[in-house]
LUMVODREN-485007 format. One record per atom (N, C-alpha, C): atom name; z negated, x, y negated; residue in one letter. Coordinates in steps of 0.2 Angstrom, whole numbers, always signed. Layout:
(site "CA" (Z X Y) "A"),
...
END
This chain:
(site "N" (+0 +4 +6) "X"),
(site "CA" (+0 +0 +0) "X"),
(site "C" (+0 +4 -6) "X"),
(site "N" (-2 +10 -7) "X"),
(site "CA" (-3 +16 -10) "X"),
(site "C" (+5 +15 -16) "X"),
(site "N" (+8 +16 -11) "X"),
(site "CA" (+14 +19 -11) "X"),
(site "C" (+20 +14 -15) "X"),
(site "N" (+18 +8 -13) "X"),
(site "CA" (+20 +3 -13) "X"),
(site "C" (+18 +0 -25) "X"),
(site "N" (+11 +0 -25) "X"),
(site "CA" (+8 +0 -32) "X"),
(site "C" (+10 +6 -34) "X"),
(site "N" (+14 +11 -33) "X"),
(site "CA" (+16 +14 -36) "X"),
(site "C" (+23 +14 -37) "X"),
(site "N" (+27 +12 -38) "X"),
(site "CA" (+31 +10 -39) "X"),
(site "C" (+32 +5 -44) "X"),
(site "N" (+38 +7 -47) "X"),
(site "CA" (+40 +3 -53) "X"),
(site "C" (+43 -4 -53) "X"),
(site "N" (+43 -7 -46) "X"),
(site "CA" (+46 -12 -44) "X"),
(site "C" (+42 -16 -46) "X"),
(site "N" (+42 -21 -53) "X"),
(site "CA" (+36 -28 -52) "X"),
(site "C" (+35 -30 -44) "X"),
(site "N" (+40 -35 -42) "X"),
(site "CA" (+37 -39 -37) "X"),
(site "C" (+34 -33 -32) "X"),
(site "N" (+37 -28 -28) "X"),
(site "CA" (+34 -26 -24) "X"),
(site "C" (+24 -26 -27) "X"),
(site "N" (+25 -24 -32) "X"),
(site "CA" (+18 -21 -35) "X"),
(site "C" (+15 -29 -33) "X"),
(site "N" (+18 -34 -37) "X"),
(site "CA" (+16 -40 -35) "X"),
(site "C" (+13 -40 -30) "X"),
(site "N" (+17 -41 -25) "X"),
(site "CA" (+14 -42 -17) "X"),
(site "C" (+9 -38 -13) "X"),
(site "N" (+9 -31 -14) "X"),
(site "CA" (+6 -28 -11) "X"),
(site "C" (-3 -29 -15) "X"),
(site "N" (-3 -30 -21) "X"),
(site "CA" (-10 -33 -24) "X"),
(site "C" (-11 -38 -19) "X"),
(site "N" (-6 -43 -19) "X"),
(site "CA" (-7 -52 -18) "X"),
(site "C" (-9 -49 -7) "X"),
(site "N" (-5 -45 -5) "X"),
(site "CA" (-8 -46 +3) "X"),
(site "C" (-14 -40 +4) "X"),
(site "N" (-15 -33 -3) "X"),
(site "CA" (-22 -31 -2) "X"),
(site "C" (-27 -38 -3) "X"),
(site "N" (-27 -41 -8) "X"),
(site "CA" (-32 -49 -9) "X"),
(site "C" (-32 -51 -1) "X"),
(site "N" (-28 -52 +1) "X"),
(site "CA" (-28 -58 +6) "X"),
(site "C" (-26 -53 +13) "X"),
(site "N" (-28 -48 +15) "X"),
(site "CA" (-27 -45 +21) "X"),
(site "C" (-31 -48 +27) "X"),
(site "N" (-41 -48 +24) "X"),
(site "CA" (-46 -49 +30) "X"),
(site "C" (-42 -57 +33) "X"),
(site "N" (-41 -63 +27) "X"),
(site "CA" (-39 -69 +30) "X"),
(site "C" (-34 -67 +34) "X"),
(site "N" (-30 -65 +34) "X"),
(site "CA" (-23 -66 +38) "X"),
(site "C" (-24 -61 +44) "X"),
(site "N" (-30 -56 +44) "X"),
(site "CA" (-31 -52 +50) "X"),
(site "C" (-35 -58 +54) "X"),
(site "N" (-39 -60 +53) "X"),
(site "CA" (-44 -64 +53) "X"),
(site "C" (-41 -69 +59) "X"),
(site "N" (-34 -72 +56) "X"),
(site "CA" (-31 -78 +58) "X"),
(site "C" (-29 -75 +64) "X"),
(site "N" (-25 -69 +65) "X"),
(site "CA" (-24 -66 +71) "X"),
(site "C" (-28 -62 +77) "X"),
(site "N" (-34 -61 +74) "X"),
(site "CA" (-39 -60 +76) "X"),
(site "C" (-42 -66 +82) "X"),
(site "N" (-43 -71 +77) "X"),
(site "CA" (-48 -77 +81) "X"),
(site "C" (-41 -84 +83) "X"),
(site "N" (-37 -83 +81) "X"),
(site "CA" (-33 -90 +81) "X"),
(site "C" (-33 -95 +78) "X"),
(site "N" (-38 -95 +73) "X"),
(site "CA" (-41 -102 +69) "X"),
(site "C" (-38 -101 +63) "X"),
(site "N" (-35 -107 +61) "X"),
(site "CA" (-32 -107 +56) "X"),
(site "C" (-37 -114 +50) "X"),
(site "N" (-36 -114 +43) "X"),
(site "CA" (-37 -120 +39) "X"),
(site "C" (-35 -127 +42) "X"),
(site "N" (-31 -128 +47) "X"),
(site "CA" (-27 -134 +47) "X"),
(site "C" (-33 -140 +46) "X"),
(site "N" (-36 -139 +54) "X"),
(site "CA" (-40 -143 +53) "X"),
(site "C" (-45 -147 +48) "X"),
(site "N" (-47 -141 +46) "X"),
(site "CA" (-52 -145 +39) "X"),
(site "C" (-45 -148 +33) "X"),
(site "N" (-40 -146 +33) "X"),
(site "CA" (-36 -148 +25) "X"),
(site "C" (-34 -153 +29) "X"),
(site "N" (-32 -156 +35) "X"),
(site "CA" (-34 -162 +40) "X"),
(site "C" (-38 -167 +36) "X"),
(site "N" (-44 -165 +40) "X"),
(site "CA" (-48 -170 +39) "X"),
(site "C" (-50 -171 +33) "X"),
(site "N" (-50 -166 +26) "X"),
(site "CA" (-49 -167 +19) "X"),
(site "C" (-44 -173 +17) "X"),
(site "N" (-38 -173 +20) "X"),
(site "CA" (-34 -177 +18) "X"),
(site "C" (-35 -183 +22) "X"),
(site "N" (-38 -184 +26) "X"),
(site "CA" (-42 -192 +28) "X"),
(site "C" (-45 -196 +24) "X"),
(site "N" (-49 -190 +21) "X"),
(site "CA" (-57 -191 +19) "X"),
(site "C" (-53 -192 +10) "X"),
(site "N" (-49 -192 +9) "X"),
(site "CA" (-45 -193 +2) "X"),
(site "C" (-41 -201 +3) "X"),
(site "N" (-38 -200 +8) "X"),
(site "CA" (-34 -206 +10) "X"),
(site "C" (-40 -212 +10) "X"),
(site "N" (-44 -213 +11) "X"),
(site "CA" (-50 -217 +14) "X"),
(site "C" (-53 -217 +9) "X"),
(site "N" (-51 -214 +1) "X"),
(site "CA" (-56 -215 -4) "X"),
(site "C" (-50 -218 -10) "X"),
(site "N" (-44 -218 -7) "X"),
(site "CA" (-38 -221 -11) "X"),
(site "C" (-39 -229 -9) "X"),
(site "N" (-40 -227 -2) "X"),
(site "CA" (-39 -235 +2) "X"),
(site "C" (-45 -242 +1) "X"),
(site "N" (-53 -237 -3) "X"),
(site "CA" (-57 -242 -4) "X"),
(site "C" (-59 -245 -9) "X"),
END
């Protein structure tokens, strides 16, 4: 990633910040297999269900 923020290229520079940020979740997800879906799931229930009352 070093190598990459060094560079004069914005996006590169961009993204290499934006997946040092976000390395541990996406290790993480490959790691355990567990992804967010479920909870933004039942988030979206729990939202429909307070449109519907």
């Amino acid at each position: 990633m070093n190598r990459s923020t060094a560079t004069e290229l914005p996006s590169l520079t961009r993204m290499a910040k934006i997946l040092s940020r976000t390395k541990d979740g996406i290790l993480s997800y490959f790691n355990h297999l567990i992804s967010s879906q479920e909870m933004e799931d039942a988030n979206e229930k729990i939202k429909m269900l307070q449109r519907h009352s």
